[in-house]
N, C-alpha and C positions, 0 to 999 in steps of 0.2 A: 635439445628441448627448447622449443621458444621460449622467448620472456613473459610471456604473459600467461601461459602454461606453469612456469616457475610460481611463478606470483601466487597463481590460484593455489597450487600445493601448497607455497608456503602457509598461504590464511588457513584450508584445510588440516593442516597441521595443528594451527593457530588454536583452532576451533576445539580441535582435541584433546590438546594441554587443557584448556582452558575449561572442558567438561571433566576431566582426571580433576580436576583442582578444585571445584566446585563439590565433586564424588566425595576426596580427600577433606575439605571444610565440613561438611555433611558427616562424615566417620564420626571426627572427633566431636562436633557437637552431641553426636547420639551416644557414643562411649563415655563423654563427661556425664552426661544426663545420667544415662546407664545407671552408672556410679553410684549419683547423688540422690538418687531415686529410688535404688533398689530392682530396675528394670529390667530384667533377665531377657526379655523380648527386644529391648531395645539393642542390646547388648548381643544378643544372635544376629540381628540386622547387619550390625557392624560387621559380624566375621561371612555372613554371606554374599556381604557388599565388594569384600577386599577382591574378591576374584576379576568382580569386573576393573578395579583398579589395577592390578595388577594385569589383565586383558591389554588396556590402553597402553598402559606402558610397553608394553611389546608391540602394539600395536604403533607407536608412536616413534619407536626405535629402527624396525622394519623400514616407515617409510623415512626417516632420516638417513638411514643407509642409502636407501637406493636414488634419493636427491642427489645424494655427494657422487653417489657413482655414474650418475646422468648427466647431472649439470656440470661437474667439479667448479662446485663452487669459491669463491675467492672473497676478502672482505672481508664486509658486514655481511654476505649472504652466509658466508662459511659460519660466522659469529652466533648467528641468529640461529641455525640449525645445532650448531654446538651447544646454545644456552639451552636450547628444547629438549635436547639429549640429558645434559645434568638437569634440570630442573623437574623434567616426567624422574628418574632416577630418586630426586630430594621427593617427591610427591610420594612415590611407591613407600619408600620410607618412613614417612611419615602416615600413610595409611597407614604399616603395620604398628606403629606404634599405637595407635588409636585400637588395633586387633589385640594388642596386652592389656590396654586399660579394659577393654571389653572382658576378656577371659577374666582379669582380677572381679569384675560384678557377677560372675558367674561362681565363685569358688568361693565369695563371702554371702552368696544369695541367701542361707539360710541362718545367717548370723549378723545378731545387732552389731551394730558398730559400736568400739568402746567409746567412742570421742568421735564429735563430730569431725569431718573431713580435715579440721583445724587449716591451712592455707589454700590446697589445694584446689577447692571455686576458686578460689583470686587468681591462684595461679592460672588454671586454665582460662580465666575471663581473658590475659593477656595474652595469652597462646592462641583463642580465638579472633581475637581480632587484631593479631600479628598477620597471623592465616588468609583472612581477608584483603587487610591492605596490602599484601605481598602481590597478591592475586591482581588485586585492583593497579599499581603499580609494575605487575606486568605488562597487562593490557596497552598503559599507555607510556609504555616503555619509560618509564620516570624516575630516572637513577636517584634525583636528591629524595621523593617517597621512600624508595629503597633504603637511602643509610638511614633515615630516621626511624622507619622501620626495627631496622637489625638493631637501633640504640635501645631497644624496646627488651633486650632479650639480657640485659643488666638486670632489669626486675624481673625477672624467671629465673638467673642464677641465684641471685639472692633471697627469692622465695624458698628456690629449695633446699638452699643452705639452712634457712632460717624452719624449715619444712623437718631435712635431718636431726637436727639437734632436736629440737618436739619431739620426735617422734622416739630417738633414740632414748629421752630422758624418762618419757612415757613407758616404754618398756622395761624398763628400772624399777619404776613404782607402780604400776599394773600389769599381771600377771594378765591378764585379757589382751593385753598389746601384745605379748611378746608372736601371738602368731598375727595379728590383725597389721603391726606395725610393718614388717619387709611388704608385705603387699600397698600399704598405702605407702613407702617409701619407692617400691615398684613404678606408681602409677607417678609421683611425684617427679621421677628421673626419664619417664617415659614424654612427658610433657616439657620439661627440660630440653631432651633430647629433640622435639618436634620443632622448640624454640630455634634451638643450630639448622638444623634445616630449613627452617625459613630466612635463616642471616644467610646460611649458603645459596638461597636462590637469590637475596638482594644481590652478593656478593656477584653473582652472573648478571643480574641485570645492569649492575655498572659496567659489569664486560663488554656487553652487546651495545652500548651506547658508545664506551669509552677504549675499545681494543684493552683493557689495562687489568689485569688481575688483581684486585686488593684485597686486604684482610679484612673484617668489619666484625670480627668474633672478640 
Protein backbone atom coordinates (compact mmCIF):
# COMPACT_ATOMS: atom_id res chain seq x y z
CA UNK A 1 0.00 0.00 0.00
CA UNK A 2 1.41 3.35 -0.88
CA UNK A 3 2.16 6.06 1.73
CA UNK A 4 -0.25 8.31 0.89
CA UNK A 5 -2.94 5.73 0.55
CA UNK A 6 -1.77 4.80 4.40
CA UNK A 7 -2.11 8.26 5.32
CA UNK A 8 -5.61 8.72 3.92
CA UNK A 9 -6.84 5.64 6.09
CA UNK A 10 -5.16 6.55 8.81
CA UNK A 11 -7.21 10.36 9.02
CA UNK A 12 -10.43 8.05 7.81
CA UNK A 13 -9.98 6.15 10.76
CA UNK A 14 -9.28 9.51 12.33
CA UNK A 15 -12.43 10.75 11.43
CA UNK A 16 -14.38 7.82 12.82
CA UNK A 17 -12.89 7.79 16.38
CA UNK A 18 -13.56 11.01 16.36
CA UNK A 19 -17.47 10.76 15.41
CA UNK A 20 -17.83 7.57 18.17
CA UNK A 21 -16.48 10.15 20.64
CA UNK A 22 -18.61 12.86 19.94
CA UNK A 23 -21.76 9.89 19.77
CA UNK A 24 -20.35 8.78 23.29
CA UNK A 25 -20.09 12.81 24.73
CA UNK A 26 -23.75 13.17 23.45
CA UNK A 27 -25.03 9.69 25.50
CA UNK A 28 -23.81 10.86 28.58
CA UNK A 29 -24.96 14.42 28.30
CA UNK A 30 -28.60 12.91 27.36
CA UNK A 31 -28.44 10.06 30.18
CA UNK A 32 -27.35 12.87 32.92
CA UNK A 33 -30.23 15.11 31.64
CA UNK A 34 -32.37 12.03 31.41
CA UNK A 35 -31.87 11.80 35.10
CA UNK A 36 -32.18 15.06 36.45
CA UNK A 37 -35.24 15.78 34.55
CA UNK A 38 -37.25 12.95 34.72
CA UNK A 39 -36.95 12.48 30.82
CA UNK A 40 -37.95 8.94 29.78
CA UNK A 41 -37.62 10.05 26.09
CA UNK A 42 -34.43 11.38 26.47
CA UNK A 43 -33.29 8.36 28.32
CA UNK A 44 -34.65 5.90 25.33
CA UNK A 45 -32.51 7.97 22.92
CA UNK A 46 -29.55 6.91 24.73
CA UNK A 47 -30.30 3.13 24.61
CA UNK A 48 -31.19 3.56 20.71
CA UNK A 49 -28.12 5.46 20.17
CA UNK A 50 -25.68 2.70 21.72
CA UNK A 51 -26.02 0.53 18.63
CA UNK A 52 -24.66 2.94 16.50
CA UNK A 53 -21.75 3.19 19.06
CA UNK A 54 -21.30 0.16 19.16
CA UNK A 55 -21.63 -0.15 15.09
CA UNK A 56 -18.31 2.04 14.99
CA UNK A 57 -16.53 0.37 17.22
CA UNK A 58 -16.51 -2.77 15.08
CA UNK A 59 -16.34 -0.71 12.45
CA UNK A 60 -13.26 1.02 13.64
CA UNK A 61 -11.69 -2.40 14.57
CA UNK A 62 -12.27 -4.24 11.11
CA UNK A 63 -10.34 -1.47 9.54
CA UNK A 64 -7.39 -1.39 12.15
CA UNK A 65 -6.99 -5.06 11.33
CA UNK A 66 -6.66 -4.90 7.90
CA UNK A 67 -3.99 -1.69 8.20
CA UNK A 68 -1.76 -3.80 10.22
CA UNK A 69 -2.16 -6.71 7.85
CA UNK A 70 -1.54 -4.34 4.63
CA UNK A 71 0.92 -2.09 5.75
CA UNK A 72 2.59 -4.12 8.79
CA UNK A 73 3.00 -1.15 10.25
CA UNK A 74 6.09 -0.23 12.54
CA UNK A 75 6.59 2.82 14.99
CA UNK A 76 4.48 5.57 15.61
CA UNK A 77 2.22 4.20 12.71
CA UNK A 78 1.82 0.76 14.63
CA UNK A 79 1.33 3.30 17.89
CA UNK A 80 -1.29 5.28 16.45
CA UNK A 81 -3.43 2.26 15.09
CA UNK A 82 -3.01 0.63 18.46
CA UNK A 83 -4.21 3.83 20.50
CA UNK A 84 -7.48 3.80 17.90
CA UNK A 85 -8.02 0.19 18.84
CA UNK A 86 -8.08 0.87 22.81
CA UNK A 87 -9.45 4.11 22.85
CA UNK A 88 -12.82 3.04 20.18
CA UNK A 89 -12.75 -0.07 23.01
CA UNK A 90 -12.66 3.00 26.35
CA UNK A 91 -15.42 4.71 24.06
CA UNK A 92 -17.82 1.58 23.65
CA UNK A 93 -17.43 1.50 27.46
CA UNK A 94 -18.28 4.29 28.23
CA UNK A 95 -21.30 4.53 25.88
CA UNK A 96 -22.65 1.70 27.92
CA UNK A 97 -22.32 3.31 30.97
CA UNK A 98 -24.12 6.19 29.92
CA UNK A 99 -27.12 3.01 28.70
CA UNK A 100 -27.26 2.23 32.82
CA UNK A 101 -27.63 5.73 33.88
CA UNK A 102 -30.43 5.77 31.15
CA UNK A 103 -32.13 2.43 32.17
CA UNK A 104 -31.87 3.92 36.00
CA UNK A 105 -34.45 7.20 34.50
CA UNK A 106 -36.53 4.66 33.21
CA UNK A 107 -37.28 2.44 36.43
CA UNK A 108 -37.48 5.59 38.93
CA UNK A 109 -39.88 7.34 35.96
CA UNK A 110 -42.84 7.12 38.03
CA UNK A 111 -41.42 7.91 41.33
CA UNK A 112 -40.44 11.30 43.27
CA UNK A 113 -37.01 11.35 44.26
CA UNK A 114 -36.49 11.18 48.09
CA UNK A 115 -33.60 13.76 47.86
CA UNK A 116 -32.44 15.55 45.35
CA UNK A 117 -29.61 13.90 43.24
CA UNK A 118 -27.33 15.35 46.41
CA UNK A 119 -23.58 15.11 44.40
CA UNK A 120 -24.24 13.55 41.37
CA UNK A 121 -24.88 17.06 38.84
CA UNK A 122 -21.27 17.83 40.17
CA UNK A 123 -20.19 14.92 39.62
CA UNK A 124 -21.24 14.38 36.17
CA UNK A 125 -20.46 18.23 35.36
CA UNK A 126 -16.76 16.87 35.77
CA UNK A 127 -17.19 13.54 33.85
CA UNK A 128 -18.46 15.98 31.06
CA UNK A 129 -16.01 17.89 30.47
CA UNK A 130 -13.17 15.33 31.30
CA UNK A 131 -15.09 13.75 28.20
CA UNK A 132 -14.53 16.73 26.05
CA UNK A 133 -11.11 17.63 26.80
CA UNK A 134 -10.00 14.11 26.37
CA UNK A 135 -11.58 14.28 22.88
CA UNK A 136 -10.02 17.64 22.29
CA UNK A 137 -6.59 16.41 23.31
CA UNK A 138 -6.77 13.62 21.12
CA UNK A 139 -7.27 15.41 18.24
CA UNK A 140 -4.27 17.30 18.74
CA UNK A 141 -2.40 14.75 20.07
CA UNK A 142 -1.34 16.73 23.35
CA UNK A 143 -0.08 14.36 25.97
CA UNK A 144 0.59 17.30 28.74
CA UNK A 145 -3.67 18.08 28.04
CA UNK A 146 -3.84 14.40 28.73
CA UNK A 147 -2.31 13.99 32.23
CA UNK A 148 -4.07 16.99 33.43
CA UNK A 149 -6.93 15.72 32.25
CA UNK A 150 -6.79 12.23 34.00
CA UNK A 151 -5.74 14.67 37.32
CA UNK A 152 -9.25 15.52 36.94
CA UNK A 153 -10.62 12.10 37.80
CA UNK A 154 -9.27 12.58 41.84
CA UNK A 155 -12.55 14.62 42.05
CA UNK A 156 -14.95 12.04 40.76
CA UNK A 157 -13.27 9.41 43.20
CA UNK A 158 -13.95 11.58 45.84
CA UNK A 159 -17.35 12.68 44.92
CA UNK A 160 -18.32 9.36 44.97
CA UNK A 161 -16.93 8.50 48.02
CA UNK A 162 -18.46 11.36 49.47
CA UNK A 163 -21.81 10.32 47.14
CA UNK A 164 -21.62 6.59 49.07
CA UNK A 165 -21.58 7.51 52.50
CA UNK A 166 -24.94 10.21 51.80
CA UNK A 167 -26.52 7.93 50.40
CA UNK A 168 -25.70 4.92 52.55
CA UNK A 169 -26.59 7.13 55.84
CA UNK A 170 -29.74 8.23 54.04
CA UNK A 171 -30.98 4.81 53.72
CA UNK A 172 -30.60 4.35 57.50
CA UNK A 173 -33.00 7.24 58.20
CA UNK A 174 -35.46 7.11 55.27
CA UNK A 175 -37.20 4.14 54.43
CA UNK A 176 -37.86 5.85 50.72
CA UNK A 177 -34.11 5.53 50.07
CA UNK A 178 -33.63 2.29 50.95
CA UNK A 179 -34.90 1.42 47.13
CA UNK A 180 -34.16 4.93 45.60
CA UNK A 181 -30.58 4.74 47.09
CA UNK A 182 -28.64 1.47 45.08
CA UNK A 183 -29.96 3.05 41.86
CA UNK A 184 -28.64 6.59 42.51
CA UNK A 185 -25.48 4.80 43.95
CA UNK A 186 -25.74 2.70 40.47
CA UNK A 187 -25.64 5.82 38.49
CA UNK A 188 -22.87 7.36 40.87
CA UNK A 189 -20.37 4.39 40.16
CA UNK A 190 -21.46 4.32 36.48
CA UNK A 191 -19.82 7.94 36.22
CA UNK A 192 -16.99 6.97 38.22
CA UNK A 193 -16.41 4.35 36.17
CA UNK A 194 -16.54 6.67 32.71
CA UNK A 195 -14.15 8.97 34.82
CA UNK A 196 -11.25 5.53 34.38
CA UNK A 197 -11.92 5.39 31.01
CA UNK A 198 -11.28 8.68 30.12
CA UNK A 199 -7.66 8.46 32.24
CA UNK A 200 -7.33 5.24 30.16
CA UNK A 201 -7.64 7.04 26.96
CA UNK A 202 -5.12 10.04 28.39
CA UNK A 203 -2.98 7.11 29.47
CA UNK A 204 -2.83 5.96 25.35
CA UNK A 205 -2.42 9.34 24.25
CA UNK A 206 0.91 9.72 26.11
CA UNK A 207 1.67 6.28 24.51
CA UNK A 208 1.24 7.44 20.90
CA UNK A 209 3.38 10.46 21.47
CA UNK A 210 5.79 8.84 24.00
CA UNK A 211 6.21 4.93 22.95
CA UNK A 212 5.92 4.69 27.06
CA UNK A 213 3.07 3.08 28.97
CA UNK A 214 2.13 4.96 32.22
CA UNK A 215 -0.03 4.91 34.91
CA UNK A 216 -2.09 8.26 35.49
CA UNK A 217 -5.15 6.38 37.56
Amino acid sequence: MARPVFEERLEDLNKTLLNMGFLVQEAIYKAVKSLTDKNTQLAQEVLEDDEKINALEVEIEKKCFELIALQQPVGKDLRRIATMLKVSTDLERMGDHAVSISKTTIRLEKEQYAKPLIDIPKMADIVKEMVQEVLEAFVNQDQEKAVQVSKKDDQIDELFGNIFMEVSELMQKNPEMIRQGPYFLLVAQNLERIGDYVTNMCEWIVYLQTAKLVDLN
